[in-house]
C-alpha positions as CSV (number, residue, x, y, z in Angstrom):
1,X,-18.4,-4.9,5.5
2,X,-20.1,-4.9,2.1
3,X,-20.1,-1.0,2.3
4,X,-16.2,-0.8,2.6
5,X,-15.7,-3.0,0.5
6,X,-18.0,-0.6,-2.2
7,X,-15.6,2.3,-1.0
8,X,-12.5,0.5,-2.2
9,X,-14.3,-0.3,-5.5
10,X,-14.9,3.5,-5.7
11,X,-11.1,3.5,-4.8
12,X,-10.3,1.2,-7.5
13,X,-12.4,2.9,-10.3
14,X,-11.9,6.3,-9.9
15,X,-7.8,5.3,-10.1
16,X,-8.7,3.5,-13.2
17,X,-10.3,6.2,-14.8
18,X,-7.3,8.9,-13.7
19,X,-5.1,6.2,-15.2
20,X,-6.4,6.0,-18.2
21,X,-7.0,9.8,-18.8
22,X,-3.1,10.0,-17.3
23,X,-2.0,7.9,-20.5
24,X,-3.8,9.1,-23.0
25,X,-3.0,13.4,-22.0
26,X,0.6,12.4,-21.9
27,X,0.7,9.8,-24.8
28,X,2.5,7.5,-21.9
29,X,3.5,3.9,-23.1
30,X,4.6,0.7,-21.2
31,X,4.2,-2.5,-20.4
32,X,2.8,-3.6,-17.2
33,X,6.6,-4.5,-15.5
34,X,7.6,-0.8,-16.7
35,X,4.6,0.7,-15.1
36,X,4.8,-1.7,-12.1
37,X,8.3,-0.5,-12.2
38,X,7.6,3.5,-12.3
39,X,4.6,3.1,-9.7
40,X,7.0,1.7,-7.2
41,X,9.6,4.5,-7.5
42,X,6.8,6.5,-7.0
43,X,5.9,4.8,-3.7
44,X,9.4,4.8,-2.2
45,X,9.5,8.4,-2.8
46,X,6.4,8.7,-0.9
47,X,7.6,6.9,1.4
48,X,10.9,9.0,1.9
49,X,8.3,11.9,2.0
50,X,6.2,10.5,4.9
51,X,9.3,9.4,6.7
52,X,10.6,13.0,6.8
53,X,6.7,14.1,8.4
54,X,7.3,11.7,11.6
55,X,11.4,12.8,12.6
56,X,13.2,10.3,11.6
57,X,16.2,12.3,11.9
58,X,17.0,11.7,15.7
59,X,20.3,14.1,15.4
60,X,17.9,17.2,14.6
61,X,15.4,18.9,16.7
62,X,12.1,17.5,16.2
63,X,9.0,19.0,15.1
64,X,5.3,18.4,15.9
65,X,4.4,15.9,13.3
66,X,1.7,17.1,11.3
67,X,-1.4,14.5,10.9
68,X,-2.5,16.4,8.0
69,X,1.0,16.2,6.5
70,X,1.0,12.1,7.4
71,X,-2.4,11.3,6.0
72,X,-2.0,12.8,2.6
73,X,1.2,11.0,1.9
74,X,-0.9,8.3,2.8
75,X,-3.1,8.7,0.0
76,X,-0.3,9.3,-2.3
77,X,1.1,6.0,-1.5
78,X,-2.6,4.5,-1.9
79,X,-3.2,6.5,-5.5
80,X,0.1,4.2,-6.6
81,X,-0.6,1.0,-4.8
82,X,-3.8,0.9,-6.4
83,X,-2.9,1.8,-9.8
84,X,-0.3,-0.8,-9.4
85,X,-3.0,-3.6,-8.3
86,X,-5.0,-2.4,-11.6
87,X,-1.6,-2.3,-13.8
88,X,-1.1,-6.6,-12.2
89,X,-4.9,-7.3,-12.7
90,X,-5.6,-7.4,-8.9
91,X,-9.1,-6.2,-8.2
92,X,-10.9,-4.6,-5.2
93,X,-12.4,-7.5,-4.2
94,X,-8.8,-9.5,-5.1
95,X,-7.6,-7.6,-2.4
96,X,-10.1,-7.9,0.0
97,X,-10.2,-11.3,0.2
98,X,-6.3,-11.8,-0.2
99,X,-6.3,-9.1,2.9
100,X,-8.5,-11.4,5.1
101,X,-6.6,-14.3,4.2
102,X,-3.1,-13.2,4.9
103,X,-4.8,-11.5,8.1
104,X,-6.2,-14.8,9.4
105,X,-2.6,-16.6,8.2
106,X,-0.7,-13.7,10.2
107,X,-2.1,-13.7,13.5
108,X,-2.0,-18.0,13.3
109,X,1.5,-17.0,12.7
110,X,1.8,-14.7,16.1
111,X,0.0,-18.0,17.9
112,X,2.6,-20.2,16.4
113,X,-0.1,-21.9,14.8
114,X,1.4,-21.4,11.5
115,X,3.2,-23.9,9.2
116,X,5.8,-21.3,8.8
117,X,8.5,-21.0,11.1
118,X,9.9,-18.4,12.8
119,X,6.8,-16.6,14.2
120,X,6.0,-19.0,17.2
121,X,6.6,-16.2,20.4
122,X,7.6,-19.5,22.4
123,X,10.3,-19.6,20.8
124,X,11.5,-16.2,22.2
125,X,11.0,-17.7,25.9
126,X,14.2,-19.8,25.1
């Protein structure tokens, strides 16, 4: 684990250092809840962009969905998450270990072992 988690450091500072070259070539300004703001246009037109790779459109014909095509909007969705988690002070081990708590807090959630409601699958059974 300790070598992914060096890979999303990686992740983490080579997004800091495109960031920062970002602001300075085109004399960008903003605070961090106008960045925050920008970076998650950004996403949701990513998002519209990986959408449109996997046929969403059930009234056309589909096409083969291109993995190439799905996996780089990926990354452009990743480039902006990140530089979002930098922008809110979230590091790369922040997220780790907030990812392996909400992990262990969302399958206790899918047992029904969670405090929160609405998750238990019993409850479907009814």
């Amino acid at each position: 684990m300790a070598q992914n988690r060096d890979k999303l450091e990686h992740i983490f500072a080579l997004q800091a250092a495109f960031d920062q070259e970002l602001v300075e070539r085109r004399h960008l300004e903003g605070d961090v809840e106008t960045w925050i703001q920008r970076e998650v246009l950004a996403i949701v037109s990513e998002l519209g962009e990986l959408l449109a790779e996997v046929n969403f459109k059930w009234w056309k014909n589909p096409k083969p969905v291109d993995l190439d095509g799905v996996k780089e909007e990926l990354v452009d969705i990743l480039h902006f998450f990140v530089s979002m988690c930098l922008k809110a002070g979230f590091s790369a081990e922040d997220i780790y270990f907030g990812y392996l708590e909400k992990n262990q807090e969302n399958f206790k959630r899918q047992a029904g072992l969670s405090a929160k409601e609405g998750y238990d699958v019993r409850e479907l059974a009814k």
